[in-house]
C-alpha positions as CSV (number, residue, x, y, z in Angstrom):
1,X,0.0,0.0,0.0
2,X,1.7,3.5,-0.8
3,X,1.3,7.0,0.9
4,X,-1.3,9.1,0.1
5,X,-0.7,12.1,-2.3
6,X,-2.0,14.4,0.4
7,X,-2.8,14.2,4.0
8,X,-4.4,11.3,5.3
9,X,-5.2,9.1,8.5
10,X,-6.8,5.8,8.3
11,X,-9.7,5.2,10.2
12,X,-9.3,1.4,11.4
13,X,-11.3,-1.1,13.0
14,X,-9.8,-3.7,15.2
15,X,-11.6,-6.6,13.9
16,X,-10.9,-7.0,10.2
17,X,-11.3,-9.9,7.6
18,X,-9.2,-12.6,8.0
19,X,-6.7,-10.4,10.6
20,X,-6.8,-7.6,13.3
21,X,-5.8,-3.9,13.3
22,X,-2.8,-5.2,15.2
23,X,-1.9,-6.7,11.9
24,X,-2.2,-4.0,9.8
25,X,-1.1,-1.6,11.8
26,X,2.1,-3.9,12.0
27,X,2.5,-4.4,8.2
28,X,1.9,-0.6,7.9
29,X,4.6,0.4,10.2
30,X,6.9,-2.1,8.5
31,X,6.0,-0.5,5.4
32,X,7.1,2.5,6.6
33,X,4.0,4.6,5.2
34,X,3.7,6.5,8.3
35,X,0.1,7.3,8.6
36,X,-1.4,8.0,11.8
37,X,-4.0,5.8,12.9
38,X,-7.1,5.7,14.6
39,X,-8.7,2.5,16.3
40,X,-12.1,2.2,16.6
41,X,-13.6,-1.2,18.5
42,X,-17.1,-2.6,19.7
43,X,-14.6,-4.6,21.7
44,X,-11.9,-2.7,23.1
45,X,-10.2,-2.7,26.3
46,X,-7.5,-1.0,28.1
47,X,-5.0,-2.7,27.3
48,X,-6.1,-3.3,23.5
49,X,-6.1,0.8,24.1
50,X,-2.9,0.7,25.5
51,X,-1.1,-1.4,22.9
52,X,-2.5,0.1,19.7
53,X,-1.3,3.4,21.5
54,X,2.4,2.3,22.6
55,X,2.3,0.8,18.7
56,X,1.7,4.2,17.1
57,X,-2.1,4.6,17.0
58,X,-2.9,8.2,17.8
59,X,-6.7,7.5,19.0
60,X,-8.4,4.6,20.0
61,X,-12.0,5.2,20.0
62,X,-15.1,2.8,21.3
63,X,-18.2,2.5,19.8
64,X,-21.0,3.9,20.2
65,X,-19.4,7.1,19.8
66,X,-19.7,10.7,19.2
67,X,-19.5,11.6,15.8
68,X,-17.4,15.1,16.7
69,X,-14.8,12.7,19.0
70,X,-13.9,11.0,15.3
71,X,-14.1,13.9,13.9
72,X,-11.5,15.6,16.5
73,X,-9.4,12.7,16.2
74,X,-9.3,12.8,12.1
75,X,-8.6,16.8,12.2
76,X,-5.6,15.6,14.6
77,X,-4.8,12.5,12.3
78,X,-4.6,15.0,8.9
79,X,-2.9,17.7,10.8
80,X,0.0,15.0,12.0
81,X,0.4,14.0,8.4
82,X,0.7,17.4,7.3
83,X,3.5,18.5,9.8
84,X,5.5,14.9,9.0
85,X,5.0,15.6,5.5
86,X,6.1,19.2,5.9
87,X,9.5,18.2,8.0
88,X,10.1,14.9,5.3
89,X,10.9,17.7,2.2
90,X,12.4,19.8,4.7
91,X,15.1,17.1,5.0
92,X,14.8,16.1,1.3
93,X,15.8,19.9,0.3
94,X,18.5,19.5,3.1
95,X,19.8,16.1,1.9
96,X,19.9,17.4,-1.6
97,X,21.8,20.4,-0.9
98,X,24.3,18.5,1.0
99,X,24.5,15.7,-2.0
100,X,26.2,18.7,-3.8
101,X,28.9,19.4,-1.2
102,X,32.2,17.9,-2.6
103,X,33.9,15.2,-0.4
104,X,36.3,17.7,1.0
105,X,34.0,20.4,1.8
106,X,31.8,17.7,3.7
107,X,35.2,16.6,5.8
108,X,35.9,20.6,6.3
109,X,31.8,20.9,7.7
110,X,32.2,17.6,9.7
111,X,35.2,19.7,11.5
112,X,33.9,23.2,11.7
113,X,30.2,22.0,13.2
114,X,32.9,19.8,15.9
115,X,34.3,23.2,17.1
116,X,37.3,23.0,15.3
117,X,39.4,26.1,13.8
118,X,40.0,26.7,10.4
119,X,43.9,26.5,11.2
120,X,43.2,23.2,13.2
121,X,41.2,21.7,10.6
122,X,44.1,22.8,8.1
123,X,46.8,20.5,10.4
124,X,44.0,17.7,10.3
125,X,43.5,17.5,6.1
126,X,46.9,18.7,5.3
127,X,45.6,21.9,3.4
128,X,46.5,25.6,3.6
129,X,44.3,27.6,6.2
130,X,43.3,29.8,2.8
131,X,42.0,26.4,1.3
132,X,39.9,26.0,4.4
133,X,38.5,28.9,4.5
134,X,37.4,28.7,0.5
135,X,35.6,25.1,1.0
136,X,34.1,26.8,4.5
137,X,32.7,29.4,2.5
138,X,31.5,27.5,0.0
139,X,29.7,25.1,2.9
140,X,28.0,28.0,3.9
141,X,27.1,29.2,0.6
142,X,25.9,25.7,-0.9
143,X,23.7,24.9,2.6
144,X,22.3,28.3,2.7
145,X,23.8,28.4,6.3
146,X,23.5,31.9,7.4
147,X,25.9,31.4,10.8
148,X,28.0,29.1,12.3
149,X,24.8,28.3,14.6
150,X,22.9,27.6,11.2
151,X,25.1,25.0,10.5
152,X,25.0,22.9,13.4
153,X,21.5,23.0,13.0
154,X,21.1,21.6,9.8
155,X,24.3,18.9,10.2
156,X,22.1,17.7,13.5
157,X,18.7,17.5,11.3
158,X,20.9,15.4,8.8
159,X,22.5,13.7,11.5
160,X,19.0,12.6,12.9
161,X,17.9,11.3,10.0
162,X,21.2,9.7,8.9
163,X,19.6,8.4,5.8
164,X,20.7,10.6,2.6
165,X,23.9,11.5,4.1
166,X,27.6,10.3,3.9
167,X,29.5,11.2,6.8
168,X,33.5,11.2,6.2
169,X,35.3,8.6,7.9
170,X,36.4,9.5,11.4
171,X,34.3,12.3,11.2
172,X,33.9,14.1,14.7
173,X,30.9,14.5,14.5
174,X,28.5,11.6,17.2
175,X,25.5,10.4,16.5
């Protein structure tokens, strides 16, 4: 099953054909479509409530509900989506951006996000302080960094995600 175009929660009852919400909520997660879900259940208990919540759900609602509770949980479920959604091109427009950093100026912003000094980072990659300074500015320039601060910023976003991004080898920088 693939994402949506636009927002979107799925509604879900726990007691499907031929397998439970647990299921598909499993196979969803595994999927990795990432669409919050709501549980709805003539049957439910607390700790069916508990483990569809601890699994991801965002509601779990018993029937014979209220038709505004759904429809508060669905206003939360599309606004969730949105928000990941939002944050998942943010990173794609940061991944891209740093896909165009050469190896060398991804070694010289590993070390300047560590702390280091250009004439430190110099000694470490045997080039002039000059040379460090040109692929530092073009770091800043190619990742639309506007300060130092900027750039730690944006290496932690990419560092959280990890995915998209190759890290030098022994780079300072911890996950």
């Amino acid at each position: 099953m693939g994402r949506p175009v636009g927002p979107a929660c799925l509604v879900l009852d726990m007691r499907l054909p031929g397998k439970s919400g647990f299921d598909l909520q499993r196979e969803l997660a595994a999927s990795g479509t990432g669409l919050p879900i709501i549980f709805i259940t003539a049957h439910g208990d607390i700790p069916m409530s508990v483990r569809a919540l601890k699994n991801g759900a965002i509601e779990f609602i018993t029937k014979q509900f209220r038709d505004e509770d759904l429809l508060a949980a669905i206003r939360v479920g599309l606004e969730r989506d949105r928000n990941q959604r939002q944050r998942e091109n943010e990173l794609a427009v940061l991944r891209a951006r740093f896909n165009t950093l050469s190896q060398r100026e991804r070694e010289v912003m590993a070390l300047v996000v560590a702390g280091r000094l250009n004439k430190q980072i110099a000694g470490h990659l045997g080039i002039s302080e000059i040379t460090v300074k040109v692929h530092r500015g073009s770091v800043m320039r190619k990742m639309r960094a506007a300060s130092l601060t900027d750039l730690v910023l944006i290496s932690r976003e990419l560092d959280s995600t990890s995915e998209g991004t190759s890290r030098p080898p022994n780079s300072p920088i911890r996950r």
